[in-house]
gemmi code that builds the backbone of each chain (N, CA, C; Angstrom):
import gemmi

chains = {
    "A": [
        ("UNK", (166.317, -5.775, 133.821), (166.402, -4.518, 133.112), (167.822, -4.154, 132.765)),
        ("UNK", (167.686, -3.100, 132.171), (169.465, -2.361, 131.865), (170.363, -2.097, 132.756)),
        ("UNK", (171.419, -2.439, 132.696), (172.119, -2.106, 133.575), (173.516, -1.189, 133.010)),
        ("UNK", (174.139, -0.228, 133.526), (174.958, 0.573, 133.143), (176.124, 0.886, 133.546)),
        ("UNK", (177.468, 0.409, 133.814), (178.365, 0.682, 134.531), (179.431, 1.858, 133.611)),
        ("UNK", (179.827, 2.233, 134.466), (180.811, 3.371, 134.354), (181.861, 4.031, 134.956)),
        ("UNK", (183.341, 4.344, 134.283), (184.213, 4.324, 134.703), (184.803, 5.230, 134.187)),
        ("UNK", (186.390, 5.905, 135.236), (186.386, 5.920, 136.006), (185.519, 7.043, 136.710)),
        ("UNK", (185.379, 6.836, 138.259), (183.945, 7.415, 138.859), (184.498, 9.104, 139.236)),
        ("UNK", (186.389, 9.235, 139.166), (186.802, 10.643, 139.019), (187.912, 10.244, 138.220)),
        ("UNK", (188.187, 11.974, 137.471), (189.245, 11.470, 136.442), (190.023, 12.765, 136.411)),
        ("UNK", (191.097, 13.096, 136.894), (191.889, 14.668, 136.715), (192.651, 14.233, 135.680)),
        ("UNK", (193.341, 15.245, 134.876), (193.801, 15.369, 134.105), (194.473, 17.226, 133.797)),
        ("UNK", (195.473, 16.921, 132.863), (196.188, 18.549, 132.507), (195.100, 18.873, 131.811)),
        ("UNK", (194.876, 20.761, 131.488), (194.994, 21.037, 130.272), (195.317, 20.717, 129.030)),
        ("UNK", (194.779, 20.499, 128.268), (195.765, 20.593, 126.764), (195.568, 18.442, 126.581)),
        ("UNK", (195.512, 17.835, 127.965), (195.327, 16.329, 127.869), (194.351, 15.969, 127.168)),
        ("UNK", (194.174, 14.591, 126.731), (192.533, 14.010, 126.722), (192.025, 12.857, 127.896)),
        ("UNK", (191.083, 12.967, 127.776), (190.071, 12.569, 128.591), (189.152, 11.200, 128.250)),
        ("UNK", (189.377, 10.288, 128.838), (188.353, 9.132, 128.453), (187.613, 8.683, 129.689)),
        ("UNK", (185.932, 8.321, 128.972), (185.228, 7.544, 130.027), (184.749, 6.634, 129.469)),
        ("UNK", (184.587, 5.527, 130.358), (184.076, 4.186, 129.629), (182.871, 3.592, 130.094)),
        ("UNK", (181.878, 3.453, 129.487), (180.619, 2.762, 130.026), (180.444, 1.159, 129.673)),
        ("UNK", (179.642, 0.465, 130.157), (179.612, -0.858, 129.928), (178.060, -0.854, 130.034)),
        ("UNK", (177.331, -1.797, 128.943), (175.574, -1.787, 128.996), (175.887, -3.371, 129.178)),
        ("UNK", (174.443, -3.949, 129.866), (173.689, -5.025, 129.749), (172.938, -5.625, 128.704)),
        ("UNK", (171.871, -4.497, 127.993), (171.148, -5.230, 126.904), (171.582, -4.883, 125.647)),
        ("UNK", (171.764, -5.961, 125.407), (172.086, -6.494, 123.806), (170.785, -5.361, 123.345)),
        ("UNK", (169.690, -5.172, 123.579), (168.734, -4.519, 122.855), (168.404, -3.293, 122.930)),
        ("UNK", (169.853, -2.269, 123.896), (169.863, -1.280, 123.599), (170.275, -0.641, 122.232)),
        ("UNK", (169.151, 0.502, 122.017), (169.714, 1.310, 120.889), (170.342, 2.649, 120.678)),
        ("UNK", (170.347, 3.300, 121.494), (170.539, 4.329, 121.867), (171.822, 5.016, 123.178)),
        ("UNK", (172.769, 5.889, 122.839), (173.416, 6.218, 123.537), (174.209, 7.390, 123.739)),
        ("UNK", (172.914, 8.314, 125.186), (173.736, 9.746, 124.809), (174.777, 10.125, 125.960)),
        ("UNK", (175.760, 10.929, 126.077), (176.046, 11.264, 127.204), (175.828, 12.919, 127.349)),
        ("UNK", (175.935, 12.779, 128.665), (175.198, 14.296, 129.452), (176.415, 15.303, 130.258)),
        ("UNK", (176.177, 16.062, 130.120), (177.488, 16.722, 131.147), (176.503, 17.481, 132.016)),
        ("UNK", (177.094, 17.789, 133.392), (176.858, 18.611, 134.428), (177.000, 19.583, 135.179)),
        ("UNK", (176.993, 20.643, 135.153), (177.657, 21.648, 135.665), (177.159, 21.762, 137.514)),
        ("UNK", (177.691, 21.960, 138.119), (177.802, 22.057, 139.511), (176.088, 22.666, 139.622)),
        ("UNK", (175.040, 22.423, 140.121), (173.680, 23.115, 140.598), (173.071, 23.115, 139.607)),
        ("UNK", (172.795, 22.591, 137.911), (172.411, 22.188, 137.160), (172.064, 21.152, 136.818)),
        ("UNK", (170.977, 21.291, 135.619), (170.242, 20.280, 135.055), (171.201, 19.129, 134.052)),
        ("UNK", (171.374, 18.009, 133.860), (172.082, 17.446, 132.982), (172.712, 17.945, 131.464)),
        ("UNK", (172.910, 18.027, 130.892), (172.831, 18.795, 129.580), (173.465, 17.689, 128.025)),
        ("UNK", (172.902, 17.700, 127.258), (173.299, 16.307, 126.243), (174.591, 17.214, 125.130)),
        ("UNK", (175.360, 16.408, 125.480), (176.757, 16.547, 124.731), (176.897, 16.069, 123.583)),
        ("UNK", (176.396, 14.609, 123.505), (176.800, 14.037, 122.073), (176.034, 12.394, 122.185)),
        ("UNK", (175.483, 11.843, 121.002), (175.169, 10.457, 121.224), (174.929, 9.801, 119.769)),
        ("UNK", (175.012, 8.287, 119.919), (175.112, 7.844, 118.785), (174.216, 6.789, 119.354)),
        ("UNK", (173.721, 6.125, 118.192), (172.749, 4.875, 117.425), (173.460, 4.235, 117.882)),
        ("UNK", (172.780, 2.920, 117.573), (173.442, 1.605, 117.124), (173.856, 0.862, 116.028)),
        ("UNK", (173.705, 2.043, 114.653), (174.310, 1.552, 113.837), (175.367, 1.928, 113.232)),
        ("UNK", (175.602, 3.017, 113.997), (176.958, 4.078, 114.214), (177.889, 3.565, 114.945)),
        ("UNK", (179.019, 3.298, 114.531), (180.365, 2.944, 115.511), (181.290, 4.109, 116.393)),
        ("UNK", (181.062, 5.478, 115.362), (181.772, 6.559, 115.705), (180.991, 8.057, 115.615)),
        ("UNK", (181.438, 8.945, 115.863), (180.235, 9.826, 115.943), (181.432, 10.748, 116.868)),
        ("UNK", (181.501, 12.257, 116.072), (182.781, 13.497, 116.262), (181.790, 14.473, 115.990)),
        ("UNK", (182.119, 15.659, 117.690), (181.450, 16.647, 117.471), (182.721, 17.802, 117.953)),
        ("UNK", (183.200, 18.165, 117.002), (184.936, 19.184, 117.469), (185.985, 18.245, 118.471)),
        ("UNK", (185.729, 18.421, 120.037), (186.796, 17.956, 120.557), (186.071, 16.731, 120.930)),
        ("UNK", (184.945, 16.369, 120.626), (184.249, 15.354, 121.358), (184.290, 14.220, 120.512)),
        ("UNK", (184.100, 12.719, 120.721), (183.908, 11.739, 120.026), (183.798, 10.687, 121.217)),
        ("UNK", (182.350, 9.563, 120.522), (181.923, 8.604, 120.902), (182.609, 7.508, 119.898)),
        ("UNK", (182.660, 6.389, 120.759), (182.603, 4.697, 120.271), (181.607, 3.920, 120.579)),
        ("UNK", (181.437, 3.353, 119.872), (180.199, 2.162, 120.516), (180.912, 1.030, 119.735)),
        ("UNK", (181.214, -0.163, 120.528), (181.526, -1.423, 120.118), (179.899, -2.189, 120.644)),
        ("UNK", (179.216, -2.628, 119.476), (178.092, -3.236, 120.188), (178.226, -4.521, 120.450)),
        ("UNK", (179.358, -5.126, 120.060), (179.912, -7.157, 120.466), (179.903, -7.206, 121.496)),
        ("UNK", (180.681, -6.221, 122.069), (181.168, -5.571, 123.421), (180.446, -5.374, 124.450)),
        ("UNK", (179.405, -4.578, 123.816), (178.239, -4.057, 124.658), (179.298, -2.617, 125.598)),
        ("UNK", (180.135, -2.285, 124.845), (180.234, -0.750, 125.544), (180.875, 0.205, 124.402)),
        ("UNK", (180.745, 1.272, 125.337), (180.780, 2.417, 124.575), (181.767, 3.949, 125.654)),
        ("UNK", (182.588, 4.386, 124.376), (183.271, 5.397, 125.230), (183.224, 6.885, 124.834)),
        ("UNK", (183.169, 7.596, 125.999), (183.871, 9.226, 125.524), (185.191, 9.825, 125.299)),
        ("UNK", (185.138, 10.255, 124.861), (187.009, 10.960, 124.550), (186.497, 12.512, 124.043)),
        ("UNK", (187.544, 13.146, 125.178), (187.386, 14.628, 124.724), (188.752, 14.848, 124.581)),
        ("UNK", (189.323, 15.684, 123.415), (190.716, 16.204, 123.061), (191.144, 17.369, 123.685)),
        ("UNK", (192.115, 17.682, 123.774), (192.446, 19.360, 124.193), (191.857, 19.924, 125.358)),
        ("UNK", (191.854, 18.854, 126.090), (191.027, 19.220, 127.140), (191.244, 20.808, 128.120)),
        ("UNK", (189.939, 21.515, 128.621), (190.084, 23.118, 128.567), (189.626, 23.098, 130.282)),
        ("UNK", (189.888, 24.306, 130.778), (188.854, 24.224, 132.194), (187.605, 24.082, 132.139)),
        ("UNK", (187.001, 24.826, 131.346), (185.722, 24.632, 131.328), (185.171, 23.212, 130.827)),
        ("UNK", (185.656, 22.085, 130.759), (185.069, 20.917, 130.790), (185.436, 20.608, 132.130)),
        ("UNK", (185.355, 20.922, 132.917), (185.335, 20.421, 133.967), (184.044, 20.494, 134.735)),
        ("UNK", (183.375, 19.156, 134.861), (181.910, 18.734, 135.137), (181.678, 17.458, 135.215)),
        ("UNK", (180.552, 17.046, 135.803), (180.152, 15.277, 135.817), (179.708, 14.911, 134.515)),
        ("UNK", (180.290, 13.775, 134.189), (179.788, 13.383, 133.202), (178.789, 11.901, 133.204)),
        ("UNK", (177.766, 11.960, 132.515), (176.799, 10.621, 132.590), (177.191, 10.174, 131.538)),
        ("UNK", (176.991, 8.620, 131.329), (176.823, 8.158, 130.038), (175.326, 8.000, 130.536)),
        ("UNK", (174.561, 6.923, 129.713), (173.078, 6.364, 129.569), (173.066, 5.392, 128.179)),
        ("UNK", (172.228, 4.605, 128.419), (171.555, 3.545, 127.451), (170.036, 3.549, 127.472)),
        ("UNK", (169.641, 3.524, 126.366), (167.788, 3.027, 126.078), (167.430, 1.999, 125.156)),
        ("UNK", (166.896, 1.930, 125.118), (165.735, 1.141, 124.059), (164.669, 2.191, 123.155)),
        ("UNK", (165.135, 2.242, 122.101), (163.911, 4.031, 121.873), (162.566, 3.104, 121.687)),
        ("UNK", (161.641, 3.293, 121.999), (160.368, 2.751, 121.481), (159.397, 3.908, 121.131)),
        ("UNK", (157.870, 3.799, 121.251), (156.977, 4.546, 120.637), (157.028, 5.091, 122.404)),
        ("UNK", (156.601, 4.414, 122.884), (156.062, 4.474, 124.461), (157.067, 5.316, 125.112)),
        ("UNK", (158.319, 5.854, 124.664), (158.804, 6.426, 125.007), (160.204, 6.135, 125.216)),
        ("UNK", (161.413, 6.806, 125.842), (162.486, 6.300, 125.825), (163.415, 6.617, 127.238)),
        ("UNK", (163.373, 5.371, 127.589), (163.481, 5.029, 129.180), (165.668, 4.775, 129.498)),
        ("UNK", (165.765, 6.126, 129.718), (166.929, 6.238, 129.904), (168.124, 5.348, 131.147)),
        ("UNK", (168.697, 4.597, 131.074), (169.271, 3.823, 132.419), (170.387, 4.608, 132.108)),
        ("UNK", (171.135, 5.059, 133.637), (172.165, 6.251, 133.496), (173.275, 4.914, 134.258)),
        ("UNK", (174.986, 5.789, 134.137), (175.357, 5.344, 134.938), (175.996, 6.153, 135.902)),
        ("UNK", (176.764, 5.501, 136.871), (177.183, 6.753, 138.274), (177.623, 8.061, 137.979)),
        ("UNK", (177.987, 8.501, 136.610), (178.530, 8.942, 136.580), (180.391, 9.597, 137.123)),
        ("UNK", (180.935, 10.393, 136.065), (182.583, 10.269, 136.315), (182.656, 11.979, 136.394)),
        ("UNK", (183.512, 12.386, 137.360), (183.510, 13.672, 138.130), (184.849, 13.599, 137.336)),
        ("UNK", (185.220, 14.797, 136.575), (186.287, 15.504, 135.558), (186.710, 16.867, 135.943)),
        ("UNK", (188.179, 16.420, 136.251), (188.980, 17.855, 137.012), (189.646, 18.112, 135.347)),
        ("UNK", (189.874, 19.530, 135.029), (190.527, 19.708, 134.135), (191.690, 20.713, 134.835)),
        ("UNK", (192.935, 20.381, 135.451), (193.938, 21.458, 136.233), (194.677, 22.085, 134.565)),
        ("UNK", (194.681, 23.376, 135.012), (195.270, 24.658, 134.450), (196.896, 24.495, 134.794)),
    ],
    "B": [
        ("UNK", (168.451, 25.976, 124.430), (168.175, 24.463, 125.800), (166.745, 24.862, 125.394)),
        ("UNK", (165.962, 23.458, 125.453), (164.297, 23.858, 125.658), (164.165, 24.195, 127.128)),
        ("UNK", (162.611, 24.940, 126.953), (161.986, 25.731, 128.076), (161.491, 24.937, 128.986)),
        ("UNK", (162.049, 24.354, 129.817), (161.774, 23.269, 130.979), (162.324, 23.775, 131.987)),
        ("UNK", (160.817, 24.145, 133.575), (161.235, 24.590, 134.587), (160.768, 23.840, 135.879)),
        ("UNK", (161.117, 24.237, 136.573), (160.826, 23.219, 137.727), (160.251, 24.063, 139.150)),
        ("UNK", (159.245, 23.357, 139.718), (159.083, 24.502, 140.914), (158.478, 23.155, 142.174)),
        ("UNK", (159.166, 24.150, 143.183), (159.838, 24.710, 143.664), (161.376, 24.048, 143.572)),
        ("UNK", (162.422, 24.837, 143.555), (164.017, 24.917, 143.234), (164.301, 24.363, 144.686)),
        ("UNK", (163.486, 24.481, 145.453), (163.805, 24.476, 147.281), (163.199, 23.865, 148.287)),
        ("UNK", (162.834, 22.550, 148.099), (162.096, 22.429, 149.258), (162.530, 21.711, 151.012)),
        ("UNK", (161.853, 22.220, 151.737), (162.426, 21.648, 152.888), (160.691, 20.564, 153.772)),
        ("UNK", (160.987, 19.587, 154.145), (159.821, 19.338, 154.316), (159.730, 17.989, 155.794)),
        ("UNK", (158.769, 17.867, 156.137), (158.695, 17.016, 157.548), (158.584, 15.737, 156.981)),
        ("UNK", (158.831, 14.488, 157.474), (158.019, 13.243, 157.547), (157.005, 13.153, 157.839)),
        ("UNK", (156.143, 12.364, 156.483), (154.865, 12.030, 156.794), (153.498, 13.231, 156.338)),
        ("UNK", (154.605, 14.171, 155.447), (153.681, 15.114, 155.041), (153.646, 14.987, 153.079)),
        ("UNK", (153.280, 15.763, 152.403), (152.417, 15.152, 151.456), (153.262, 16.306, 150.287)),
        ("UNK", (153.916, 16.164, 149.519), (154.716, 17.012, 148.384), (154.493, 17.139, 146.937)),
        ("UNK", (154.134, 17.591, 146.127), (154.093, 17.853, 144.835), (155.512, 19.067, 144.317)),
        ("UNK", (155.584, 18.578, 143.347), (157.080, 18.628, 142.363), (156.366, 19.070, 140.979)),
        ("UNK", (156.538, 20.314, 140.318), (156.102, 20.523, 138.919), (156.630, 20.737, 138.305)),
        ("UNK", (156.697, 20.238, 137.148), (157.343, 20.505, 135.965), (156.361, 21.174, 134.319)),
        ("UNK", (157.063, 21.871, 134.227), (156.605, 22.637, 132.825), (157.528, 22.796, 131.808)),
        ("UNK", (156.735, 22.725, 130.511), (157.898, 22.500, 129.554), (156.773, 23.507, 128.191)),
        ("UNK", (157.403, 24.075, 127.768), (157.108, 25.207, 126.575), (157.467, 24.658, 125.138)),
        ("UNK", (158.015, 23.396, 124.768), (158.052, 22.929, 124.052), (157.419, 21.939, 122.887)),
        ("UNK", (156.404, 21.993, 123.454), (155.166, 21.170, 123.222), (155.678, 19.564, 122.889)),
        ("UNK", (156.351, 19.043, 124.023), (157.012, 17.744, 123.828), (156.096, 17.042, 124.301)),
        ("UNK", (156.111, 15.243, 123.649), (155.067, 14.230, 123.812), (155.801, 13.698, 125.248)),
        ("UNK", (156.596, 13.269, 125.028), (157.365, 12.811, 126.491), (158.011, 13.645, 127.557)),
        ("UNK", (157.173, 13.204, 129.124), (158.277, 14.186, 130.064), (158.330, 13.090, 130.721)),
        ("UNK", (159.433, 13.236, 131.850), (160.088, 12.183, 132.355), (160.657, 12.804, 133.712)),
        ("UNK", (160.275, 11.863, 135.117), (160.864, 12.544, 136.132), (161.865, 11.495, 136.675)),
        ("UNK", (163.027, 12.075, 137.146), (164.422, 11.350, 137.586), (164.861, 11.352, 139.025)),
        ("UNK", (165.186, 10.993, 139.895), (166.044, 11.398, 140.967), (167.567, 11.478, 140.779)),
        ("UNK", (168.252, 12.142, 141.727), (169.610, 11.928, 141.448), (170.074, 11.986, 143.076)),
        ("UNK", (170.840, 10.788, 142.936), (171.488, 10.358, 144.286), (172.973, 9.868, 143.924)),
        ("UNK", (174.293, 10.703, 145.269), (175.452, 10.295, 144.937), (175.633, 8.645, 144.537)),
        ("UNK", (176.244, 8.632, 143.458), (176.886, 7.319, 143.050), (175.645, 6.053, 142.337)),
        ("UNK", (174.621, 6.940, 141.926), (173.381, 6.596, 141.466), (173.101, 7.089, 140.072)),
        ("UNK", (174.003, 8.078, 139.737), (173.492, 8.715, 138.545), (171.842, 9.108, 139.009)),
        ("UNK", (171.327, 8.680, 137.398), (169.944, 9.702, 137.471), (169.100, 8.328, 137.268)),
        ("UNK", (167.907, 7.935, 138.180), (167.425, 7.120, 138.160), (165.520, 7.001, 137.940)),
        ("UNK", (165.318, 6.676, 136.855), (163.903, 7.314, 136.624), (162.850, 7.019, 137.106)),
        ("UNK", (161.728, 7.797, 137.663), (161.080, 7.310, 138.938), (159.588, 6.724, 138.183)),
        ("UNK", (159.299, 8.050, 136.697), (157.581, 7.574, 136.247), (158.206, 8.596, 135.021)),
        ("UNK", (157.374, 8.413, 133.770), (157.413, 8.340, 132.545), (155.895, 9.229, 131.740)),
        ("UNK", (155.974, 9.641, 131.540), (154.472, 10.198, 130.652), (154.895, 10.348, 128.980)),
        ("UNK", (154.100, 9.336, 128.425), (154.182, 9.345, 126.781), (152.678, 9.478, 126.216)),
        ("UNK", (152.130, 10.980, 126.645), (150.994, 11.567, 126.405), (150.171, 12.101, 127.618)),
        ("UNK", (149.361, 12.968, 127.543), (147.988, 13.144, 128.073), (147.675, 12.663, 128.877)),
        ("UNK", (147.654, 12.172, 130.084), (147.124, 10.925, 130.864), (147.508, 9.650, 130.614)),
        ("UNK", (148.492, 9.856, 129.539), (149.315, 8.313, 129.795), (151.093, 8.628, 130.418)),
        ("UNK", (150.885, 7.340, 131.629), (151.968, 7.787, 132.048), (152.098, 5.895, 132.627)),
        ("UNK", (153.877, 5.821, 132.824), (154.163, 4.245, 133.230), (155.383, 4.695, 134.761)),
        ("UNK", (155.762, 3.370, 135.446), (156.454, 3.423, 135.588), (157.673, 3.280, 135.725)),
        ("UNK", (158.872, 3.950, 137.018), (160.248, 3.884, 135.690), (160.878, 2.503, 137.234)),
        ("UNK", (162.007, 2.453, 137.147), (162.754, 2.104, 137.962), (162.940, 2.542, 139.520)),
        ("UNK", (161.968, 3.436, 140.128), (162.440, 3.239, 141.316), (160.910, 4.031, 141.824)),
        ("UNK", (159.444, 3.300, 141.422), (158.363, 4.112, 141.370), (158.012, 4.237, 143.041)),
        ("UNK", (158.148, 3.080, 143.435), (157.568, 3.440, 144.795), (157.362, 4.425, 145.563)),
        ("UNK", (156.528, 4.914, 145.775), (156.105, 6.033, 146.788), (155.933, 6.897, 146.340)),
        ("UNK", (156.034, 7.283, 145.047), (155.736, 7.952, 143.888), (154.250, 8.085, 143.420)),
        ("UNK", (153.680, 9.122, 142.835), (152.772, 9.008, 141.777), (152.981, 10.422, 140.839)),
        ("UNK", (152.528, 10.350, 139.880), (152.125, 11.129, 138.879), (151.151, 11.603, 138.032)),
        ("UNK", (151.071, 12.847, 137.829), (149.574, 12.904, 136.325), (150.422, 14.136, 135.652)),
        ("UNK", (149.423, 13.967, 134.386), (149.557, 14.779, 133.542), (148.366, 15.278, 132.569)),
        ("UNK", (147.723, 16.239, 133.240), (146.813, 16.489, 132.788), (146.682, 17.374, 131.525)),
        ("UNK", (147.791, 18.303, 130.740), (148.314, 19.170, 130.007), (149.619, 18.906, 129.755)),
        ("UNK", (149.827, 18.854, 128.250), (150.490, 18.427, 127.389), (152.024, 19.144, 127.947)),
        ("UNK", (151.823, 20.121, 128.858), (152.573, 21.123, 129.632), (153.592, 20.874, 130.556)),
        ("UNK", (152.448, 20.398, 131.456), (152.183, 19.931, 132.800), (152.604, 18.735, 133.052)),
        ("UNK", (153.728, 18.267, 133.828), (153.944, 17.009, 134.603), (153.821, 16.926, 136.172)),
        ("UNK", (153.247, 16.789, 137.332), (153.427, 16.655, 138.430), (153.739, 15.363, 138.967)),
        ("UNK", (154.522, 15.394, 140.035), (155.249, 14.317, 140.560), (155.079, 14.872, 142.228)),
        ("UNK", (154.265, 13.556, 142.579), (153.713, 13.575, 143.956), (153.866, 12.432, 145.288)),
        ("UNK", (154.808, 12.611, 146.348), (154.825, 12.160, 147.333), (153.704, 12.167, 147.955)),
        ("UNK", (153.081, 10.903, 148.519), (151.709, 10.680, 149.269), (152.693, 10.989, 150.138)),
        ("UNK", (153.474, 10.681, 151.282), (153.941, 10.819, 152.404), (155.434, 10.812, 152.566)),
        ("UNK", (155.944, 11.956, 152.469), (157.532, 11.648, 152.545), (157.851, 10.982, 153.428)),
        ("UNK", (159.064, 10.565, 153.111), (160.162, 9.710, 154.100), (161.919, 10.445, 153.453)),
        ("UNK", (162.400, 10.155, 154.729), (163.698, 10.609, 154.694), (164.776, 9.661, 153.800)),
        ("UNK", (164.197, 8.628, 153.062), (164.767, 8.331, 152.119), (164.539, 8.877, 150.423)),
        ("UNK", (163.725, 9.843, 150.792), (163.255, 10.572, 149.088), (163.517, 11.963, 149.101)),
        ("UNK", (164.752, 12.159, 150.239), (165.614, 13.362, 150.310), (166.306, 13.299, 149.097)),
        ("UNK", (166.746, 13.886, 147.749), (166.967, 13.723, 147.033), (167.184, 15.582, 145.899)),
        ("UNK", (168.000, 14.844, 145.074), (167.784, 16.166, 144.035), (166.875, 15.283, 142.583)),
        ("UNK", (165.350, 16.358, 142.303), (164.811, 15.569, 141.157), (165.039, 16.268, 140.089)),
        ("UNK", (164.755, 15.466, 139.374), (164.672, 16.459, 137.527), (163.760, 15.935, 136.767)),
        ("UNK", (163.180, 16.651, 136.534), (162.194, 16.679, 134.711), (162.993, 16.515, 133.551)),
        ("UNK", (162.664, 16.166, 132.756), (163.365, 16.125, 131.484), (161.987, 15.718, 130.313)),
        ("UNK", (162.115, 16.289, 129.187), (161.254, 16.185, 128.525), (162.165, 15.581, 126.773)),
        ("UNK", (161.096, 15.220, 125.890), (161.578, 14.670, 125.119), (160.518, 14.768, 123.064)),
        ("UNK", (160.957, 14.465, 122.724), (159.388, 14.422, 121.367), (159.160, 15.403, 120.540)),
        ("UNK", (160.722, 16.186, 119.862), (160.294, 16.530, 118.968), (159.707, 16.029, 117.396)),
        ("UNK", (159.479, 16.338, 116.754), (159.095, 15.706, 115.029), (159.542, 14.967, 114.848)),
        ("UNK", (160.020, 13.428, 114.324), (160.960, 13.390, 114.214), (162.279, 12.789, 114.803)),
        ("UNK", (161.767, 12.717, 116.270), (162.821, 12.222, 117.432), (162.202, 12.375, 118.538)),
        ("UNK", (162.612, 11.174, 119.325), (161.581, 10.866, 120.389), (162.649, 10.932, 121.587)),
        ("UNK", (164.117, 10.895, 120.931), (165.921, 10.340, 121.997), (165.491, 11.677, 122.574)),
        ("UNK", (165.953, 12.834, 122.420), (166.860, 13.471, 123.075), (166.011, 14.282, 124.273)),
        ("UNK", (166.517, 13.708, 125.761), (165.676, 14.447, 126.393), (166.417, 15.376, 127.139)),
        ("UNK", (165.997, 17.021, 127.375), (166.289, 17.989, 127.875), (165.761, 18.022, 129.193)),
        ("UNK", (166.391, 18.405, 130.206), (166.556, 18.291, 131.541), (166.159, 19.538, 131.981)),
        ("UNK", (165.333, 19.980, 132.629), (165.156, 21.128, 134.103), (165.956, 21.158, 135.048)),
        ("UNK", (166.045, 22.449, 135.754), (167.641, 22.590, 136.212), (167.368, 21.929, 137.683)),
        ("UNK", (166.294, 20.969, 137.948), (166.296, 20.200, 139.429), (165.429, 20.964, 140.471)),
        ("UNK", (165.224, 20.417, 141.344), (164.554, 20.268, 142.840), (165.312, 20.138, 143.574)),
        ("UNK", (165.520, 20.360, 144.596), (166.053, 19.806, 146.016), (165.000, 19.691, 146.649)),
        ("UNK", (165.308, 18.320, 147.371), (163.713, 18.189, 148.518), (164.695, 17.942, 149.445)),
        ("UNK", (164.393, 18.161, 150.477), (165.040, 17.537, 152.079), (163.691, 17.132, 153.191)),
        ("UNK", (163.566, 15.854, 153.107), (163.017, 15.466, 153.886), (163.178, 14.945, 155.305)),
        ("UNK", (162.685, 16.079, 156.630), (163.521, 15.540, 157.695), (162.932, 14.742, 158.978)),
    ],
}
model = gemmi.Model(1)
for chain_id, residues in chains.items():
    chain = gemmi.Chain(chain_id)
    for i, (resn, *xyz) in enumerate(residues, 1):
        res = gemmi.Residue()
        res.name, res.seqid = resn, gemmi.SeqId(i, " ")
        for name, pos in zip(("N", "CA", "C"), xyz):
            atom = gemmi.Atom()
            atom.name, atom.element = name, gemmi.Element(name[0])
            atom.pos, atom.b_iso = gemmi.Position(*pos), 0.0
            res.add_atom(atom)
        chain.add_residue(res)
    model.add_chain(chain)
structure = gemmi.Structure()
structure.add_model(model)
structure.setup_entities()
């Protein structure tokens, strides 16, 4: 099955810095890739995700990569604020009819210091 | 956020006794989906429902079961806890018009099984 690695597993950083996380997939036959943020005693929450026929994909301070040769894919947040400070997931699927079977990875714990 | 809730928010429970986990969703989504989340595990999916009484399972089914009798309605049921399915769970649902990716998360369970 899929497998999902992800890095790094904590990441501090300034204010005002940016922020990168990097995931690594297994199947060549994933299509799909969202990432999730977390707030402390909460449910996951979807930030941003791109296809596989999308290389890039910008939502304000946010932006994904997907190199699919590679088989990975990264986050980058700009201007980084306190309030991004939360776990972040990546994930990979396969979308099918039957449904779409998310493989997460450890997720990366994001200090944003003031 | 779609209307996805989870009950009970709290549970505390013995070995060897018998648990149900519900999830409801107001969205009238085709797919719900139940997860565990364990440190350094991310979110790992336990059983899958893509309809009515159709349901599969995910990556870590054992000891698990599920139904879904209402398009609503997901339950997720321990025949017999064990102190390894101490855990935080989540629902997440998925299937609007249109798009089958993006699944929205319930804000979790805590079970403690002791």
């Amino acid at each position: 099955g899929e497998n999902v690695e992800q890095h790094p597993s904590t990441l501090s950083v300034q204010e005002g810095d940016s922020a990168v996380i990097k995931c690594t997939y297994s199947d060549s036959a994933s299509n799909y890739f969202p990432w999730y943020k977390q707030e402390l005693g909460k449910g996951p929450q979807l930030i941003i995700d791109i296809r596989s026929n999308v290389g890039e994909k910008k939502d304000q301070r946010i932006a994904v990569t997907l190199n699919k040769t590679a088989k990975h894919f990264s986050l980058h947040i700009t201007e980084t604020q306190p309030e991004d400070s939360a776990v972040y997931f990546c994930a990979a699927s396969i979308n099918k009819a039957a449904g779409n079977k998310l493989t997460f990875g450890g997720g990366t714990r994001v200090l944003v210091k003031p | 956020d779609a209307g996805i809730t989870q009950s009970p928010r709290h549970k505390v429970t013995e070995t060897g006794t018998p648990v149900t986990l519900r999830c409801h969703q107001t969205e009238n989504h085709r797919y719900m989906y139940w997860y565990r989340q364990d440190p350094g595990h991310g979110l790992r999916l336990i059983h899958y429902s893509y309809g009515v009484k159709d349901t599969d399972k995910g990556e870590v089914s054992d000891g698990y079961s599920v139904s879904r009798s209402k398009t609503e309605d997901f339950l997720l049921t321990l025949e017999s806890a064990t102190s390894s399915q101490t855990s935080v769970y989540f629902c997440a649902s998925s299937g609007l018009a249109g798009s089958t990716d993006t699944q929205y998360f319930g804000p979790g369970t805590r079970l403690t099984v002791l």
